[in-house]
N, C-alpha and C positions, 0 to 999 in steps of 0.2 A: 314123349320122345326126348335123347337126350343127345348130348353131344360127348363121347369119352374124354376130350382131349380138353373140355371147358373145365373150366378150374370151379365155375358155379353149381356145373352140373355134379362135379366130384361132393363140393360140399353139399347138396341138397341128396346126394345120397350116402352121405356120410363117410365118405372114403377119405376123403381129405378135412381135418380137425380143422375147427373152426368155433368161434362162444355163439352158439347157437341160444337168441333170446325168446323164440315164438312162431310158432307154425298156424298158418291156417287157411283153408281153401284153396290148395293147390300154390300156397305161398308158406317162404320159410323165410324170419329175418334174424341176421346173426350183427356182432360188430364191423366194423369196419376198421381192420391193422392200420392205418394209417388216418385216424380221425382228425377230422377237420373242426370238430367242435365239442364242447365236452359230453354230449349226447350224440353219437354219430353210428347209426342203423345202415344197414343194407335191407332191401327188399326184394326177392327174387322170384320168379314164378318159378316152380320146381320142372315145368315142362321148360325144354330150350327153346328160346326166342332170341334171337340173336339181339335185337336194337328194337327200339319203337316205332324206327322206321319200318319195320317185320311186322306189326301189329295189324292184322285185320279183323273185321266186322267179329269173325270166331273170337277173339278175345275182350270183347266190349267187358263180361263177366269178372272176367280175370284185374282187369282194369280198374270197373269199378271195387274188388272185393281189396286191392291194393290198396287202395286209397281208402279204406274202411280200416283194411288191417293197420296203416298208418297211424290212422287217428288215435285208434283202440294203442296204439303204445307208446306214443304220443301222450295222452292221459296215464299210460301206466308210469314213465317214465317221469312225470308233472311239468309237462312241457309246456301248461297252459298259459304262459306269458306271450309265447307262440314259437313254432318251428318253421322249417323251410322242407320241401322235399323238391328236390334236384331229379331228373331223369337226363343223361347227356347221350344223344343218338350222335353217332359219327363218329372219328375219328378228330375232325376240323373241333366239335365241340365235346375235347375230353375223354368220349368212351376208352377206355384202355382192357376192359375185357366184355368179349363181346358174347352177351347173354345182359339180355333186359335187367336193369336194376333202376331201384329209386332208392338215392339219398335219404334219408332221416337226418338231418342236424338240428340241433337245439341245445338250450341252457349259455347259450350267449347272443350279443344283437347281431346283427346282419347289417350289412350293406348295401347301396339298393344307387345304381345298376350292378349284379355280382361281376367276378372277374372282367 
């Protein structure tokens, strides 16, 4: 299921361009136009889901196959110093387009409490 009007959903069916780095199990991740770090991925489930707060039991799969697909480019990328992956549900914490996504940042430190 999609949404027409998601700009996420446009790029996961390719309508709207995007640097598309890797696709897999119903996830597709491309850059992020405004990166935060010199390694900065999007994560998107190709089904519409709005927020995490949307997430139910049906998506456990989806979930875990995200945070696999992360890793896997994460390694391809040689992020083994380490990375961060961001998920922001809400409006209060961040989200600005509403379709499930995780962060990818790496290739610089982090700081710890973020924002």
């Amino acid at each position: 299921m999609s949404d027409g009007g998601c700009l996420f959903c446009r790029i996961a069916k390719r309508t709207v361009p995007s640097d598309i780095v890797g696709e897999a199990d119903g996830l597709l991740a491309f850059r992020d136009i405004h990166p935060q770090a010199p390694t900065h991925l999007l994560i998107i489930p190709t089904e519409h889901v709005p927020s995490l707060a949307d997430v139910s039991g049906a998506h456990t799969t989806l979930l875990g196959n995200a945070m696999q697909f992360a890793n896997r480019l994460a390694r391809q990328y040689q992020l083994g110093s380490g990375y961060r992956i961001v998920v922001n549900s809400g409006a209060q914490a961040g989200q600005s387009v509403w379709h499930l996504h995780f962060h990818l940042l790496g290739g610089r430190a982090f700081q710890w409490p973020p924002g």
